[in-house]
MIDOSE-1310 file (N, C-alpha, C; in nm, 2 decimals, decimal comma, always signed):
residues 232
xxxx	-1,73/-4,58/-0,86/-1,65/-4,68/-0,94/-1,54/-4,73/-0,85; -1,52/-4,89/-0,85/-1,42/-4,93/-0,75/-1,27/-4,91/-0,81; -1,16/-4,90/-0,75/-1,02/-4,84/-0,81/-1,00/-4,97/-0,93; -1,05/-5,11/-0,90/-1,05/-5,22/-1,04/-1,13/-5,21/-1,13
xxxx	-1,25/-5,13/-1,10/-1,36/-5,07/-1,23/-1,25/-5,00/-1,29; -1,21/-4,93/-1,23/-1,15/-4,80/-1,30/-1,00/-4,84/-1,37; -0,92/-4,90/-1,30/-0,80/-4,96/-1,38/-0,82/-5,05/-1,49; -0,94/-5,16/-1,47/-0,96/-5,21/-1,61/-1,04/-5,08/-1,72
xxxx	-1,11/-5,00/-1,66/-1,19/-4,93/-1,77/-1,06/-4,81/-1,83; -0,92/-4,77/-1,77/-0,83/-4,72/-1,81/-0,75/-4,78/-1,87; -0,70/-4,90/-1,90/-0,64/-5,02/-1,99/-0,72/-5,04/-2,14; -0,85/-5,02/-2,12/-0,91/-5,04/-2,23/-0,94/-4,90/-2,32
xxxx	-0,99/-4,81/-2,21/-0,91/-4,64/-2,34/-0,80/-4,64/-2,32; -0,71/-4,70/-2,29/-0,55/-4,67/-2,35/-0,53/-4,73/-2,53; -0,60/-4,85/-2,53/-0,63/-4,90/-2,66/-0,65/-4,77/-2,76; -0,82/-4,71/-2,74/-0,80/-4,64/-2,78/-0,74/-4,51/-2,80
xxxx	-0,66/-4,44/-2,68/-0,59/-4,35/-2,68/-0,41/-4,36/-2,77; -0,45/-4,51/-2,80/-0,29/-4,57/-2,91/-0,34/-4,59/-2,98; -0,49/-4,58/-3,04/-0,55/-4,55/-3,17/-0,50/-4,43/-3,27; -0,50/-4,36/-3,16/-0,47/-4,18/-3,25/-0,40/-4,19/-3,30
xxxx	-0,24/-4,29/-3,32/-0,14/-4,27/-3,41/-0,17/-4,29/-3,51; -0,09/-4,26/-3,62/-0,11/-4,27/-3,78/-0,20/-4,43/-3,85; -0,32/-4,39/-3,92/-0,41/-4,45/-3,95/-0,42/-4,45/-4,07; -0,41/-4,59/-4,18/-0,38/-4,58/-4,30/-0,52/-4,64/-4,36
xxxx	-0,61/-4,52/-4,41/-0,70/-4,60/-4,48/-0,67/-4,66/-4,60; -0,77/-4,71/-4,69/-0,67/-4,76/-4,79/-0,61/-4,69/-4,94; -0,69/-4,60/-4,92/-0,66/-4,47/-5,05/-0,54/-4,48/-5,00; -0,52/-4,43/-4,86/-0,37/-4,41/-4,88/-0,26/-4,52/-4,91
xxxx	-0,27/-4,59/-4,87/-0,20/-4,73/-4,86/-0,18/-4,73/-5,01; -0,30/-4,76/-5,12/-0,31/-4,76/-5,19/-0,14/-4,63/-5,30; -0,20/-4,53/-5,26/-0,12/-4,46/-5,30/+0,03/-4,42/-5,31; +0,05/-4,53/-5,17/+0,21/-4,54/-5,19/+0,28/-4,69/-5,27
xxxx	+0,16/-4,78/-5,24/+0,18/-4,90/-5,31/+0,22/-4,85/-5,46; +0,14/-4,78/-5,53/+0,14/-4,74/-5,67/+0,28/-4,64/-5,70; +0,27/-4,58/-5,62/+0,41/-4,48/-5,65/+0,57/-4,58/-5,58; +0,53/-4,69/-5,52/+0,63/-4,78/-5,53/+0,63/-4,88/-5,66
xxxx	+0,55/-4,90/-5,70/+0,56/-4,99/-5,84/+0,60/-4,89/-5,99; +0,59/-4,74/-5,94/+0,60/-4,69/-6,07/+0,77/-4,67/-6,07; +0,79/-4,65/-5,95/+0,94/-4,68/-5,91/+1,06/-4,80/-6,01; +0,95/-4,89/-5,95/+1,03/-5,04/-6,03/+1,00/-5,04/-6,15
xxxx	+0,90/-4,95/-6,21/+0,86/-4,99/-6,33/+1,01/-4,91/-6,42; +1,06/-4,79/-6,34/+1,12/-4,69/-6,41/+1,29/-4,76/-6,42; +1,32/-4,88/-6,28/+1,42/-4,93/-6,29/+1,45/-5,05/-6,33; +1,29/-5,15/-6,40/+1,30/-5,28/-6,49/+1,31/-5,16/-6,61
xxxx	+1,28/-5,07/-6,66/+1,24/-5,03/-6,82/+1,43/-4,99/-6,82; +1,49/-4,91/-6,70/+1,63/-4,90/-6,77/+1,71/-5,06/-6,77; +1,65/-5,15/-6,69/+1,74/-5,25/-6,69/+1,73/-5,37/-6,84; +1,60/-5,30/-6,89/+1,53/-5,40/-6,98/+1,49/-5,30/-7,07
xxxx	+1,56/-5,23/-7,14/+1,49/-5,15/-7,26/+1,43/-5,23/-7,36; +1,29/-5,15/-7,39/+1,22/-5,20/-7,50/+1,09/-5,33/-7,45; +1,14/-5,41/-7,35/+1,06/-5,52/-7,29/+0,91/-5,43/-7,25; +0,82/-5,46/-7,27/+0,73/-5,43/-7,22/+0,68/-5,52/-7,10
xxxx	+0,61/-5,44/-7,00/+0,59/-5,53/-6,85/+0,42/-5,59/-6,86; +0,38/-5,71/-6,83/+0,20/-5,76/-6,87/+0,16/-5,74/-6,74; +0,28/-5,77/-6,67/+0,16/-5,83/-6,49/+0,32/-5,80/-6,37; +0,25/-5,78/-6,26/+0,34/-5,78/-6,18/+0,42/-5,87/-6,13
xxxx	+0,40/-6,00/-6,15/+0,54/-6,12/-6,12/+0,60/-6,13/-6,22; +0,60/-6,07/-6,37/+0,72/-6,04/-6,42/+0,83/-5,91/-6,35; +0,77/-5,79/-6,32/+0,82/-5,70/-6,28/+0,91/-5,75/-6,17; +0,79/-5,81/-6,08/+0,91/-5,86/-5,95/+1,01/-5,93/-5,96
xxxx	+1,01/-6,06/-6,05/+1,11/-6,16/-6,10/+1,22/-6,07/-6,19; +1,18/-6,00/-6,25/+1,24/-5,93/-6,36/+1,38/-5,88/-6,28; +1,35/-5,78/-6,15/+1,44/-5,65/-6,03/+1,49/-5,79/-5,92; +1,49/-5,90/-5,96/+1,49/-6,03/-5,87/+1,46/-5,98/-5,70
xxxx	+1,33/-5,94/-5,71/+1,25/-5,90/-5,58/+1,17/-6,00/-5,51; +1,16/-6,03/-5,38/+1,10/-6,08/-5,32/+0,93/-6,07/-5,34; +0,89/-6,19/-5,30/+0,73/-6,17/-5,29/+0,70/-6,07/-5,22; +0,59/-5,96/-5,22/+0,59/-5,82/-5,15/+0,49/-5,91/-5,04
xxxx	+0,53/-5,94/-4,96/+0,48/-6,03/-4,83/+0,41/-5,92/-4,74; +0,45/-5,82/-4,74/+0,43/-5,67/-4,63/+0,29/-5,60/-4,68; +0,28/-5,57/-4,85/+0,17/-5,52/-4,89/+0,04/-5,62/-4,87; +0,10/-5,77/-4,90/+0,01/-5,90/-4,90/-0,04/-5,86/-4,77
xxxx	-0,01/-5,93/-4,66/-0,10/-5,84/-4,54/-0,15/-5,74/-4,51; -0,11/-5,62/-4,50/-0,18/-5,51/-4,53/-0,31/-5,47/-4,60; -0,30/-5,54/-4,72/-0,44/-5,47/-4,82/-0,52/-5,62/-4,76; -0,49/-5,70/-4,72/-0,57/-5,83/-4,69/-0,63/-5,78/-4,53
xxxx	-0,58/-5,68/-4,51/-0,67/-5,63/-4,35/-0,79/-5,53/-4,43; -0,81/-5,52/-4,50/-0,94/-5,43/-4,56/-1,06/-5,59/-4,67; -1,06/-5,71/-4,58/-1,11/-5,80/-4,62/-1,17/-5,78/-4,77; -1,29/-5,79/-4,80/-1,32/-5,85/-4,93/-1,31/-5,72/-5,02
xxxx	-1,22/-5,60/-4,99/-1,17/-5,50/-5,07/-1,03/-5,50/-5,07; -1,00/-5,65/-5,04/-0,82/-5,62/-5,07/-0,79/-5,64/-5,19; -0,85/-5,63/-5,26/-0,81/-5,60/-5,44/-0,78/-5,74/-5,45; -0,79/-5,87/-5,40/-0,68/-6,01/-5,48/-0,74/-6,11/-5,37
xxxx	-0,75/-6,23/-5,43/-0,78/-6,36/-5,40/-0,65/-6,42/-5,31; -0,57/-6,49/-5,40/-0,48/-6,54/-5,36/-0,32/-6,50/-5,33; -0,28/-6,40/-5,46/-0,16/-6,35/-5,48/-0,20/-6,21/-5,50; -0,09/-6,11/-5,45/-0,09/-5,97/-5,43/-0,04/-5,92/-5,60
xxxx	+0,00/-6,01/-5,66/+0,04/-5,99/-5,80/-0,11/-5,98/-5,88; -0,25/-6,01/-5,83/-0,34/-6,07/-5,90/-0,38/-5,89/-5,90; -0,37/-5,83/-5,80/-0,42/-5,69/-5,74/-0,40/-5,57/-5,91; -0,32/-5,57/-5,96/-0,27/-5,50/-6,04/-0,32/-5,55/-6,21
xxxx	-0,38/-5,45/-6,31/-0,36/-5,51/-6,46/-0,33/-5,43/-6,56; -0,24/-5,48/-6,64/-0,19/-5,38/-6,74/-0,20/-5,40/-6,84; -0,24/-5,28/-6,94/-0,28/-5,23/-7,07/-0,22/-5,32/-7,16; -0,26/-5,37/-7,27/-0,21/-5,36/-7,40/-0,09/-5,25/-7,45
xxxx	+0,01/-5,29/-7,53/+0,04/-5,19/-7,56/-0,02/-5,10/-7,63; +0,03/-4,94/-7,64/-0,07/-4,85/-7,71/-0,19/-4,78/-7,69; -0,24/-4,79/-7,62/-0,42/-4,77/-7,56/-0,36/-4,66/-7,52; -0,47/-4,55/-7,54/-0,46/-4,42/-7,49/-0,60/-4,37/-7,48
xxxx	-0,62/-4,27/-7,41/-0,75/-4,19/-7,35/-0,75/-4,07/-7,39; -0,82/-3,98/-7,41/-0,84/-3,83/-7,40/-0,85/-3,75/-7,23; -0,80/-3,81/-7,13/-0,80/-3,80/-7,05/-0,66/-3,77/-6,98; -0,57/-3,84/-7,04/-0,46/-3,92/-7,03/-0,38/-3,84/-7,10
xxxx	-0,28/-3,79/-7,08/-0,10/-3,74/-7,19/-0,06/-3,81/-7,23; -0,04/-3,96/-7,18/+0,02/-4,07/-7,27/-0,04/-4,19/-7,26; +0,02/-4,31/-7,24/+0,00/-4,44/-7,25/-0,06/-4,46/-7,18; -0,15/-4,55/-7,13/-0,17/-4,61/-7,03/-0,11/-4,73/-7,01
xxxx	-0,05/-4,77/-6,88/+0,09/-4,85/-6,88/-0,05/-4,98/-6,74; -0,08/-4,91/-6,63/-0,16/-5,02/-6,55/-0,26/-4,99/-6,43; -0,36/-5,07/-6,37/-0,45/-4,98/-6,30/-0,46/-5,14/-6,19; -0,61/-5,04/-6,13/-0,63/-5,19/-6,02/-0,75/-5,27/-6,09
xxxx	-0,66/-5,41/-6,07/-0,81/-5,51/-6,11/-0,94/-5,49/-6,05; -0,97/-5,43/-5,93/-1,10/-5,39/-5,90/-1,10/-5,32/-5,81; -1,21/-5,25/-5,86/-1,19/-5,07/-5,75/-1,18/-5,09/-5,61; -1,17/-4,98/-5,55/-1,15/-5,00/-5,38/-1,23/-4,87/-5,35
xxxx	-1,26/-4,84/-5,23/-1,34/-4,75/-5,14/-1,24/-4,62/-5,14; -1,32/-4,52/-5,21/-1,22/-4,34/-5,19/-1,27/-4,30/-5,08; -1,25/-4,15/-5,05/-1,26/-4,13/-4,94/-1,39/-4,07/-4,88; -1,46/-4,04/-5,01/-1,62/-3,99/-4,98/-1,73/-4,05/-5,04
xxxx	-1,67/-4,26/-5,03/-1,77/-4,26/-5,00/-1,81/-4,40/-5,15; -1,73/-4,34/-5,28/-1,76/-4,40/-5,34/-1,65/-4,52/-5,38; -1,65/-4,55/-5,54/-1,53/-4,69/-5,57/-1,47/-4,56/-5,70; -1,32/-4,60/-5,69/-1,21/-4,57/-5,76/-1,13/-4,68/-5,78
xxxx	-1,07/-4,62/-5,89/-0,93/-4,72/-5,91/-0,82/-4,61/-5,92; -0,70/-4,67/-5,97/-0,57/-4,58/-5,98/-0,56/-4,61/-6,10; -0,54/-4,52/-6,20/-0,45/-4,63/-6,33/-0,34/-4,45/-6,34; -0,22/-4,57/-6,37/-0,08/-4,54/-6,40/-0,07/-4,51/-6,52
xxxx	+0,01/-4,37/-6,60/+0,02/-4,39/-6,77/+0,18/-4,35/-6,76; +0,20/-4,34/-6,91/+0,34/-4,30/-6,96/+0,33/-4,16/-7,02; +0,40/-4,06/-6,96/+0,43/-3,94/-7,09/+0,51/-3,88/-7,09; +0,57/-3,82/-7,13/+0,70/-3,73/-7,11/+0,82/-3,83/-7,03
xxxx	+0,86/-3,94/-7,09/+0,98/-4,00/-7,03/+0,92/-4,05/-6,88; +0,79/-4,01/-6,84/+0,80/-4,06/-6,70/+0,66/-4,15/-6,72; +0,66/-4,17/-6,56/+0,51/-4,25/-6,48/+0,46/-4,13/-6,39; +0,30/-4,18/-6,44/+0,23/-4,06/-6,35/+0,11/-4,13/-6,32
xxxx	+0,01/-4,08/-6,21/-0,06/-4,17/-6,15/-0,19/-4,08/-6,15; -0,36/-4,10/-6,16/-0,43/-4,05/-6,18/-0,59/-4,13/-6,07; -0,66/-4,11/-6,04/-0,79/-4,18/-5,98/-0,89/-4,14/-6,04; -0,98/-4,24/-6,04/-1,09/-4,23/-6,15/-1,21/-4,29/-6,10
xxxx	-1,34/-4,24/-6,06/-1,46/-4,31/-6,03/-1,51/-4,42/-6,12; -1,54/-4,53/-6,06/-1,56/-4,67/-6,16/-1,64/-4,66/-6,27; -1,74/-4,54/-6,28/-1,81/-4,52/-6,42/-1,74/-4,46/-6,49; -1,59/-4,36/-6,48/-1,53/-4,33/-6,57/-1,43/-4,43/-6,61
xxxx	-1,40/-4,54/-6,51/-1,32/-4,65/-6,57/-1,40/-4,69/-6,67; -1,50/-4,70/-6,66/-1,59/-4,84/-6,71/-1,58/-4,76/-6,87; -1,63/-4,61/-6,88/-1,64/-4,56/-7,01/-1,47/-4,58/-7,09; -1,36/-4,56/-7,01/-1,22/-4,57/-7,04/-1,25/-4,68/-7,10
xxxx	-1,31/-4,79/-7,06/-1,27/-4,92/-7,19/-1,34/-4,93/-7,30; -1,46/-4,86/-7,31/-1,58/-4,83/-7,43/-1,50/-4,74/-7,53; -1,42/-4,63/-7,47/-1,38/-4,57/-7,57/-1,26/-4,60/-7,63; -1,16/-4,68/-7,54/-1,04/-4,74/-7,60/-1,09/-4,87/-7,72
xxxx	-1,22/-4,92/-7,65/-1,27/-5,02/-7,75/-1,21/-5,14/-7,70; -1,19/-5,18/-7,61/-1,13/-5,29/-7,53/-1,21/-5,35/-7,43; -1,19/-5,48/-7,43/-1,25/-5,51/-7,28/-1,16/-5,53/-7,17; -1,26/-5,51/-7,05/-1,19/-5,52/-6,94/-1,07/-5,58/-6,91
xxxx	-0,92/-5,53/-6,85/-0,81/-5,64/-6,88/-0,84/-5,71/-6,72; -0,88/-5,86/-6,70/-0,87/-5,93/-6,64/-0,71/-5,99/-6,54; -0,70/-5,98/-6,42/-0,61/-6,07/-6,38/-0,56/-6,16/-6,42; -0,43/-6,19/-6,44/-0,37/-6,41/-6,44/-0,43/-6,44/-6,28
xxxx	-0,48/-6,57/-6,30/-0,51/-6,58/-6,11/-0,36/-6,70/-6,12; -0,35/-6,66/-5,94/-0,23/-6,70/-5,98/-0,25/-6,80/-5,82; -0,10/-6,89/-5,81/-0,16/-6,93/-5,69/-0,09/-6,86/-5,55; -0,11/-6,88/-5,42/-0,10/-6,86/-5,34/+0,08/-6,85/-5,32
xxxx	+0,12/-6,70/-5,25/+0,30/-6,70/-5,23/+0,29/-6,87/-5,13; +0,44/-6,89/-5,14/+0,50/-6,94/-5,08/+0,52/-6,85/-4,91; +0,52/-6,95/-4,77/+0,52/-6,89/-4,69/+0,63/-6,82/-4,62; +0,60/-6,70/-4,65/+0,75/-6,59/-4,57/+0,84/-6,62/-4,51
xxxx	+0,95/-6,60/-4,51/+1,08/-6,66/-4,45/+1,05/-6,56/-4,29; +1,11/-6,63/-4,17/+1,07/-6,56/-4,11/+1,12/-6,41/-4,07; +1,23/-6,39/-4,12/+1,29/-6,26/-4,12/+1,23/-6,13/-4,18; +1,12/-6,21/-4,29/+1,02/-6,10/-4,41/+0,91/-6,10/-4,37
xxxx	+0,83/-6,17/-4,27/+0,70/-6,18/-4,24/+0,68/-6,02/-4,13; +0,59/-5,97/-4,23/+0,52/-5,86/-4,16/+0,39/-5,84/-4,06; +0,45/-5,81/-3,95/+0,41/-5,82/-3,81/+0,33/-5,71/-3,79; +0,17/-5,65/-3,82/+0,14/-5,53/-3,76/+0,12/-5,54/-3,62
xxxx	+0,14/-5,36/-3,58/+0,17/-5,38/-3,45/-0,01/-5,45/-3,36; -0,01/-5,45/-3,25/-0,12/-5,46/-3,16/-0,23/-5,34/-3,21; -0,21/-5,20/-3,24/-0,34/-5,12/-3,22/-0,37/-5,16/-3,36; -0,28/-5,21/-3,49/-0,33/-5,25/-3,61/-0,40/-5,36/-3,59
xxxx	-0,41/-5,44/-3,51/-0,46/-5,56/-3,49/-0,63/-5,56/-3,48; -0,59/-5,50/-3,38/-0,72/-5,41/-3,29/-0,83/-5,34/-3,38; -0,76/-5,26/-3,47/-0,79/-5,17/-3,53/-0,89/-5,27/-3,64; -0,77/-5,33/-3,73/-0,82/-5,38/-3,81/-0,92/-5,54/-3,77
xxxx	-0,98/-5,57/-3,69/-1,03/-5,64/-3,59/-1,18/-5,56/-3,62; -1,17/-5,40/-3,54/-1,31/-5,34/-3,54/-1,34/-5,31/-3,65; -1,28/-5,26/-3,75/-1,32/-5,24/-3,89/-1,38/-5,37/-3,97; -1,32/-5,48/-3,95/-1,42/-5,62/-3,98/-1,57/-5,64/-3,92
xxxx	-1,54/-5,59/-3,81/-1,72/-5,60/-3,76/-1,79/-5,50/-3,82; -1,72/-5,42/-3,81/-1,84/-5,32/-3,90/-1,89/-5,34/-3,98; -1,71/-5,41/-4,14/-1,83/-5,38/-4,24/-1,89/-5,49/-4,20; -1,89/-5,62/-4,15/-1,96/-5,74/-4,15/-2,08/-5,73/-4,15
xxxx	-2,10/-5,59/-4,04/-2,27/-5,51/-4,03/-2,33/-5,45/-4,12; -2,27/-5,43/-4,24/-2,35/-5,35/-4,31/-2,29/-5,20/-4,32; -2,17/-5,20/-4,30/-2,11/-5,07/-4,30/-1,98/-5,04/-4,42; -2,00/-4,94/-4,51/-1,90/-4,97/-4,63/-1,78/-4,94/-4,54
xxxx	-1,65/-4,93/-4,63/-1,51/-4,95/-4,57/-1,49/-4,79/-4,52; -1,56/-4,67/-4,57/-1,53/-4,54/-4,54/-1,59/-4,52/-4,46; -1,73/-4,52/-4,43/-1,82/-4,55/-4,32/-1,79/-4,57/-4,15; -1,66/-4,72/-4,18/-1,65/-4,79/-4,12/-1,48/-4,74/-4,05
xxxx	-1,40/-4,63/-4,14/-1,34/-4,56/-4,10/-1,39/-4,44/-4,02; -1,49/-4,41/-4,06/-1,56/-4,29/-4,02/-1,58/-4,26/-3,85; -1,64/-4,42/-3,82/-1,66/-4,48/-3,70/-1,56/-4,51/-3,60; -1,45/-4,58/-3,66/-1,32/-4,58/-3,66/-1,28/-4,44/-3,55
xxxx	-1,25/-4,35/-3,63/-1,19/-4,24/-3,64/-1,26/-4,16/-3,50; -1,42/-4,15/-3,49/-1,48/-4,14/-3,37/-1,49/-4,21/-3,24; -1,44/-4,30/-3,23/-1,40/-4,36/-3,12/-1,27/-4,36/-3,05; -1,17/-4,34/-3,17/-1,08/-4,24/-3,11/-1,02/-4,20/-3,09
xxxx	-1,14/-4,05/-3,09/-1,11/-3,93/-3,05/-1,17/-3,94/-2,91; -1,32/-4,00/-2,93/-1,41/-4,03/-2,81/-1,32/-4,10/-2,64; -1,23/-4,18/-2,67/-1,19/-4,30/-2,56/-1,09/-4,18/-2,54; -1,01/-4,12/-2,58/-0,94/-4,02/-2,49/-0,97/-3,93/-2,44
xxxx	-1,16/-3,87/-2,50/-1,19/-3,77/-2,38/-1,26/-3,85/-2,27; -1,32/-3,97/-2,29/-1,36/-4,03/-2,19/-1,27/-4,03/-2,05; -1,19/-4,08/-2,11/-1,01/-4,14/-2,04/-0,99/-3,99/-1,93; -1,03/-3,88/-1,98/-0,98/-3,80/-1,90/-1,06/-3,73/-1,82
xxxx	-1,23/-3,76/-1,88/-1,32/-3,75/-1,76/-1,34/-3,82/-1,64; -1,28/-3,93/-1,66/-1,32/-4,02/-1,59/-1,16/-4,03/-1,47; -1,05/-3,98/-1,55/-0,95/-3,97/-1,48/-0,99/-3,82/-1,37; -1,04/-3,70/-1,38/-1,07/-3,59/-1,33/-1,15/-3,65/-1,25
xxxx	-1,27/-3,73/-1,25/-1,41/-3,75/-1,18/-1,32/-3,81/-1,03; -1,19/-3,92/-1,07/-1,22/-4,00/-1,00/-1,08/-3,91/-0,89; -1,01/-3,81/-0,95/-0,91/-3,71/-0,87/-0,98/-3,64/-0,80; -1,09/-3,61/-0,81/-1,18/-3,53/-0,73/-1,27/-3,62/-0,63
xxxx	-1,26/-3,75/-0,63/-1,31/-3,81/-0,52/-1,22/-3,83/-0,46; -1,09/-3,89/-0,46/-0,97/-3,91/-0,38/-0,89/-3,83/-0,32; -0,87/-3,74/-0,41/-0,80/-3,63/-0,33/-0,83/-3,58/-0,18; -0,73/-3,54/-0,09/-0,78/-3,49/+0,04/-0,81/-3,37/+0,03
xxxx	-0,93/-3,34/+0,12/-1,02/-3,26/+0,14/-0,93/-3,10/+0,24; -1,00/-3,02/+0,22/-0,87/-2,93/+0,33/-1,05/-2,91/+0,47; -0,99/-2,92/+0,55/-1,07/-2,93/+0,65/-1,10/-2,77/+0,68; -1,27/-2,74/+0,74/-1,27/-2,58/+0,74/-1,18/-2,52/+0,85
């Protein structure tokens, strides 16, 4: 291998060798998004007692909060599973008042307009309830969603579609770094091939691991041709 084979083929597992850092599929992502809205939900209900919340651009407007411009890109890197068309407000739907489950301690307060990929494989959603004074958060496989509205006797609560944010001031526009770029780049080919979003993590995740042991076979192969020899 010539020393420019080798410097470009070391540039390109460095990519993936800055893969390894923290890797947010979307369960997780997911999971903090929700434990950040249950947040707001806990500080519009003390600022607004009694108001009940329908959709998430009241909640936002409600805490006079910015468009979430940071989640908007983020869940929009997991393409036709970012939960929302146009607006990141569309992602979220919430209950009627009153509805409750046998599943559930209290209310059910709000869930995702359409499931997303768990981690083995199948579709889940999140839904949020009320009990004991708080918010508590629960995941549920899409055929127990689906029975959740047969037995409440309700139909499916639908999105408001809403239109498209206004474009981010430049100070709030969220910048992922280069390996998110990258990252989220290979994960588009996949699924584009026919590969679900866990799958496609799966794949993800073995490459690397793979480009940093390469990285250092190929770093050993080529210290052992260069290095000086001891003469007999």
């Amino acid at each position: 291998m010539s020393r420019r084979a080798f410097q470009s083929f070391v540039c390109f597992l460095s990519i993936g060798l800055a893969g390894c850092e923290h890797r947010d599929q979307q369960f997780e992502l997911e999971a903090r998004t929700v434990f950040g809205l249950m947040n707001m939900l806990r500080w519009y209900e003390s600022d607004n007692p009694g108001v009940q919340v329908t959709n998430l651009s009241q909640l936002f407007w409600g805490l006079n909060r910015d468009y979430p411009y940071a989640w908007d890109k983020q869940f929009r890197m997991f393409g036709k599973d970012a939960g929302f068309r146009n607006s990141f407000f569309e992602r979220y739907v919430f209950f009627p008042a009153g509805i409750t489950n046998s599943h559930f301690d209290g209310q059910l307060v709000f869930m995702n307009a359409q499931p997303y990929p768990e981690a083995r494989g199948g579709m889940e959603r999140t839904v949020v309830f009320k009990a004991a004074g708080g918010y508590y958060r629960r995941t549920l496989g899409e055929e127990r969603v689906q029975q959740l509205f047969k037995d409440a006797g309700i139909d499916e609560p639908r999105p408001l579609e809403m239109p498209p944010p206004p474009p981010a001031p430049l100070d709030t526009k969220y910048s992922p770094s280069f390996v998110a770029r990258v990252r989220g780049f290979v994960l588009g080919i996949l699924q584009a091939n026919g590969l679900s979003a866990p799958t496609a993590w799966a794949v993800w995740r073995g490459l690397a691991v793979l480009f940093p042991l390469l990285f250092l076979v190929i770093l050993i192969w080529n210290w052992q041709r260069i290095r000086p020899r001891r003469l007999p």
